[in-house]
C-alpha positions as CSV (number, residue, x, y, z in Angstrom):
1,X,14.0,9.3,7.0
2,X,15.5,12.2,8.7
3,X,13.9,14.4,6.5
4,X,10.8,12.6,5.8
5,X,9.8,12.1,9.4
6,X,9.4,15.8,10.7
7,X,6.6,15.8,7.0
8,X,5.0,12.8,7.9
9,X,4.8,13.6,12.0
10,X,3.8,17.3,10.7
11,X,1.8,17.2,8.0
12,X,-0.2,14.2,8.2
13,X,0.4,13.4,12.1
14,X,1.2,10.1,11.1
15,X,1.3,6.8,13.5
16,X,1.6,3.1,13.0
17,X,0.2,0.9,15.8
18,X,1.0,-2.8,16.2
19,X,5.1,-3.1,15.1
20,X,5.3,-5.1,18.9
21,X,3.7,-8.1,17.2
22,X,6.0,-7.9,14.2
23,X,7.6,-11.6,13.7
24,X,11.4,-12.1,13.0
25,X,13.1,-12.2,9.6
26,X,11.9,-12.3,6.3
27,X,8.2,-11.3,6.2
28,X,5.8,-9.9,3.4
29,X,3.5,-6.7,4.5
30,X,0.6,-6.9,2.6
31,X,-1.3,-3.7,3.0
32,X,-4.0,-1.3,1.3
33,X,-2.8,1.4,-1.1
34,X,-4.1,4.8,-0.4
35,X,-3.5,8.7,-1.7
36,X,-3.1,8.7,-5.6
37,X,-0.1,9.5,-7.1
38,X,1.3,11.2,-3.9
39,X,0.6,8.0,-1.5
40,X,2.0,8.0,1.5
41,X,1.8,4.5,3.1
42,X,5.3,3.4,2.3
43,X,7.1,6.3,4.5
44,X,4.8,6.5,7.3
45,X,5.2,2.3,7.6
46,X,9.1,3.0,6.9
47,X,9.7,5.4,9.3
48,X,7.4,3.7,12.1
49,X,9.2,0.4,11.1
50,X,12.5,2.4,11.5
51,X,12.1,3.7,14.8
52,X,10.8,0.7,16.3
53,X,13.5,-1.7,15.2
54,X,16.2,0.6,13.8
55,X,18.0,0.2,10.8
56,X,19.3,-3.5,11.0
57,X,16.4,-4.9,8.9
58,X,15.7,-3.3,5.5
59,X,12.1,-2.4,4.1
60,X,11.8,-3.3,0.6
61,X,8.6,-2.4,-1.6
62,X,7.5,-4.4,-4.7
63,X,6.6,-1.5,-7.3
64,X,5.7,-1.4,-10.8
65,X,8.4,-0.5,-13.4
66,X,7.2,3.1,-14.5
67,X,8.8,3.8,-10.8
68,X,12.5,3.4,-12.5
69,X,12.1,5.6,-15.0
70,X,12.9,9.3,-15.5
71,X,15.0,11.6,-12.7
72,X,13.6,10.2,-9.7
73,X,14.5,6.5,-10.8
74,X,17.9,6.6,-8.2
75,X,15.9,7.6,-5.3
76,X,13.6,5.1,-5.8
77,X,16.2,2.5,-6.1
78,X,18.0,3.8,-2.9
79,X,15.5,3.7,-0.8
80,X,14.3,0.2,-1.0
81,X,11.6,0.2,-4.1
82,X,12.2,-2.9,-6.2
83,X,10.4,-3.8,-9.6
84,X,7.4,-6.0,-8.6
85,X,8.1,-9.6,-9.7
86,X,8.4,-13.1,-8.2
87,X,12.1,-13.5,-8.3
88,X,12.8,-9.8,-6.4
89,X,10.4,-10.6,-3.8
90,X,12.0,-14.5,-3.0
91,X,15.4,-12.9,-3.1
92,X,14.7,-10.0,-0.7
93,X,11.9,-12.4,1.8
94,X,14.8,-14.8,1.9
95,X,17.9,-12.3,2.4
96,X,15.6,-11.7,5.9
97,X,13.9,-8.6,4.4
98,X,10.8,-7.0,5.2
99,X,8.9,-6.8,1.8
100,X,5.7,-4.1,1.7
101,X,3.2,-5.0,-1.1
102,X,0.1,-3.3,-2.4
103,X,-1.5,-6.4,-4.1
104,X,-4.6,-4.1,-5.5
105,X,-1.6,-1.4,-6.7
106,X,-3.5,1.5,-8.8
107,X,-7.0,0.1,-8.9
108,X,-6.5,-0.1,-5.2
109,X,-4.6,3.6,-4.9
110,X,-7.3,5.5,-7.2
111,X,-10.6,3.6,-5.8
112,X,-13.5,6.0,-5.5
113,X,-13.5,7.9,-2.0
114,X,-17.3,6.5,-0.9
115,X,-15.0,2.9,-1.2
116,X,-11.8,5.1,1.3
117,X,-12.6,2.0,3.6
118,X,-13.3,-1.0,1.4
119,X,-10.5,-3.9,1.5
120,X,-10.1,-4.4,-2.5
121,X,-7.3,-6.1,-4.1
122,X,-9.3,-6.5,-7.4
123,X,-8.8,-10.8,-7.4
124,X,-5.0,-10.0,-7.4
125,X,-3.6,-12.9,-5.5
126,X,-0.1,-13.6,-6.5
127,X,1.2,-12.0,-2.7
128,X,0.3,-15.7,-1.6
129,X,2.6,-17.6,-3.6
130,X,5.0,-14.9,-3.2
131,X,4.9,-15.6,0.9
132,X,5.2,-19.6,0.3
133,X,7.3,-19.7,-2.2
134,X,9.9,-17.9,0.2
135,X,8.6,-19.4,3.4
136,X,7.8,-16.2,5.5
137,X,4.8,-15.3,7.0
138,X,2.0,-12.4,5.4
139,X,1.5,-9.3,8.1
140,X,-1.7,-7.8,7.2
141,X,-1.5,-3.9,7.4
142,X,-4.2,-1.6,7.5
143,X,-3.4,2.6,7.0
144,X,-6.7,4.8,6.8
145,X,-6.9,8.8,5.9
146,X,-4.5,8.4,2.5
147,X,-7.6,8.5,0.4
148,X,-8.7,11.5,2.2
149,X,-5.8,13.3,0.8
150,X,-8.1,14.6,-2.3
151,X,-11.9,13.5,-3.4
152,X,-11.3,10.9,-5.4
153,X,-14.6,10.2,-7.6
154,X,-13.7,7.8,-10.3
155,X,-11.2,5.3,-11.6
156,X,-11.9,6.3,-14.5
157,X,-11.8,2.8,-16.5
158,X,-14.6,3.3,-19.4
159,X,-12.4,7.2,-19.9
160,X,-9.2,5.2,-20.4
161,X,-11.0,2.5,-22.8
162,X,-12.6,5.8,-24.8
163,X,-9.1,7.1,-25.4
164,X,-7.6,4.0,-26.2
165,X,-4.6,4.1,-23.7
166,X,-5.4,0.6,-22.9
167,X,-4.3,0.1,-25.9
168,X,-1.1,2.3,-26.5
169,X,-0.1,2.2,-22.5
170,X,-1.5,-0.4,-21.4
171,X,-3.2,1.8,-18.5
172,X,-6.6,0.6,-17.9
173,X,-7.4,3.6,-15.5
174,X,-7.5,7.6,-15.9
175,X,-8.5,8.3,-12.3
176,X,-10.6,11.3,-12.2
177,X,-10.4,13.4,-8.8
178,X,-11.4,17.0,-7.0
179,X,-9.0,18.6,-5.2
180,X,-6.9,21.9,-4.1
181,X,-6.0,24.0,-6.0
182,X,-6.5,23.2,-9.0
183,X,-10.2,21.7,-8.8
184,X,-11.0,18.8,-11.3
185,X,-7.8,16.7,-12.5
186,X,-7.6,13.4,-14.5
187,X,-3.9,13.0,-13.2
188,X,-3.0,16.1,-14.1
189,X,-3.0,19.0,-13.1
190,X,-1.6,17.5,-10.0
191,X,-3.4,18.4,-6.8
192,X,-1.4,19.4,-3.7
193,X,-2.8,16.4,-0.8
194,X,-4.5,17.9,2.2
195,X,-3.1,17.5,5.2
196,X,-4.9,14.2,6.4
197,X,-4.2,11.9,9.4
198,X,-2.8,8.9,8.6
199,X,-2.9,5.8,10.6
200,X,-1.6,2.9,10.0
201,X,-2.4,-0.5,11.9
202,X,0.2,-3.7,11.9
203,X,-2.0,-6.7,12.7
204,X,-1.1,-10.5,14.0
205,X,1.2,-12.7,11.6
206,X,-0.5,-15.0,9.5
207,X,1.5,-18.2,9.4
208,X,-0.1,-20.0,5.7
209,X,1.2,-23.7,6.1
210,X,0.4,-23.6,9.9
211,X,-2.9,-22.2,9.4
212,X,-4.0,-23.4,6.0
213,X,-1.6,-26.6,5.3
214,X,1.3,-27.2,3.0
215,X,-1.0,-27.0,-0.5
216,X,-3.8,-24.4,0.4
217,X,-6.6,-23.1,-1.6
218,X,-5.1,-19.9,-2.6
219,X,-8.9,-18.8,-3.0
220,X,-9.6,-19.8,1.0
221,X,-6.0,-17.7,1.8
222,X,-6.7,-14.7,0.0
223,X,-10.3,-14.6,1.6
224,X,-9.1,-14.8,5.2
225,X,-6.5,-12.0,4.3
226,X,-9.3,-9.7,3.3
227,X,-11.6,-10.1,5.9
228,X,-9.2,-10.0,8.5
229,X,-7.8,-6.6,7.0
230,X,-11.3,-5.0,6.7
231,X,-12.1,-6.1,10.1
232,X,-9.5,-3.9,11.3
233,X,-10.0,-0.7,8.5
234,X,-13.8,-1.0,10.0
235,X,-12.3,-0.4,13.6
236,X,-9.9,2.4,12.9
237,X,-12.9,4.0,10.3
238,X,-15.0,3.7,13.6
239,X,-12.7,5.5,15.5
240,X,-12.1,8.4,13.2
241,X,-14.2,11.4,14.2
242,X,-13.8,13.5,11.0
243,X,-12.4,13.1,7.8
244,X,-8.7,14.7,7.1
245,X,-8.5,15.9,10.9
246,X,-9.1,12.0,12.0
């Protein structure tokens, strides 16, 4: 953090709004994913989360395994990324964690930059059984200004189905994007992110047995989840002036 911090405050004038209504103990942060490969909304919520309530209560994020491979793999562990399945996620909520996930993950990190502002987990709903399961309640978080970090114009889908790499990666997307200074890159060559401000809004606990009973409709959950999320991206998109400079 100390050396993240100064970047984020710096470079993307970073804030996170709303930690004041942030419940006790074990709770999962469901949030949208934003900036490509170089997203930035787990350190701007970690170091907002930090300096509001110190470094008593640890911030763990649910991550795909390709994280824990290759020379960065140890940082990653260190610093609270843990593979993305049911059992990690119960054993952190229940430890008292704070647990961040991205339930739309790349479909959600890559989506087209006329869609910056669209609330689209792509039917992923497993976040819900993850929250009952360990009995803690969901925070929706909003960020906005991560998918301004580079123009972003396709996911690229029917290009990774031509290639096949659905097939021998199982990657369904070869995001295609515009961006400085390299100009047009499908991944690679990687673009350096412009300096965009990030914001990042914590919103009101949502309680699922108290709200929704002990055996909800998963469907009814997920859709409340949503809406109120992109109620809240609408407000901050209507209070951003320009793109990048916010």
């Amino acid at each position: 953090m100390g050396v993240l911090k100064p970047f984020l405050k710096l470079y993307h004038r970073s804030e996170v709004r709303g930690l004041e209504n942030f419940p006790d103990g074990g709770a999962l942060v469901v949030s949208n994913h934003s900036g490509g490969i170089f997203a930035m909304d787990v350190p701007v919520f970690a170091a907002g989360f930090y300096d509001h309530f110190g470094y008593d209560r640890p911030v763990y994020t649910l991550t795909f395994d390709l994280v824990f491979t290759g020379p960065t793999a140890s940082f990653f562990r260190k610093t609270g990324f843990i593979k993305a399945n049911h059992d990690n996620a119960d054993e952190a909520l229940r430890s008292g964690g704070v647990v961040v996930v991205f339930p739309g993950g790349d479909y959600d990190v890559y989506r087209p930059s006329a869609e910056r502002n669209k609330i689209d987990f792509d039917g992923r709903t497993g976040y819900i059984r993850a929250a009952l399961n360990a009995g803690v309640p969901i925070v929706p978080t909003v960020g906005i200004g991560g998918q301004e970090s580079q123009l972003f114009l396709s996911r690229g889908t029917g290009l990774a189905k031509a290639l096949r790499l659905d097939k021998m990666f199982r990657a369904k997307i070869l995001p295609v994007s515009f961006g400085f200074p390299f100009g047009l890159s499908a991944v690679v060559p990687l673009n350096v992110p412009l300096p965009t401000k990030i914001v990042q809004q914590v919103l009101e606990p949502i309680d699922i047995v108290a709200e929704f009973g002990a055996d909800p409709d998963i469907d009814e959950v997920d859709a409340h989840v949503r809406r109120v999320m992109q109620r809240a991206l609408d407000q901050l998109a209507a209070e951003r002036r320009f793109p990048v400079l916010g």
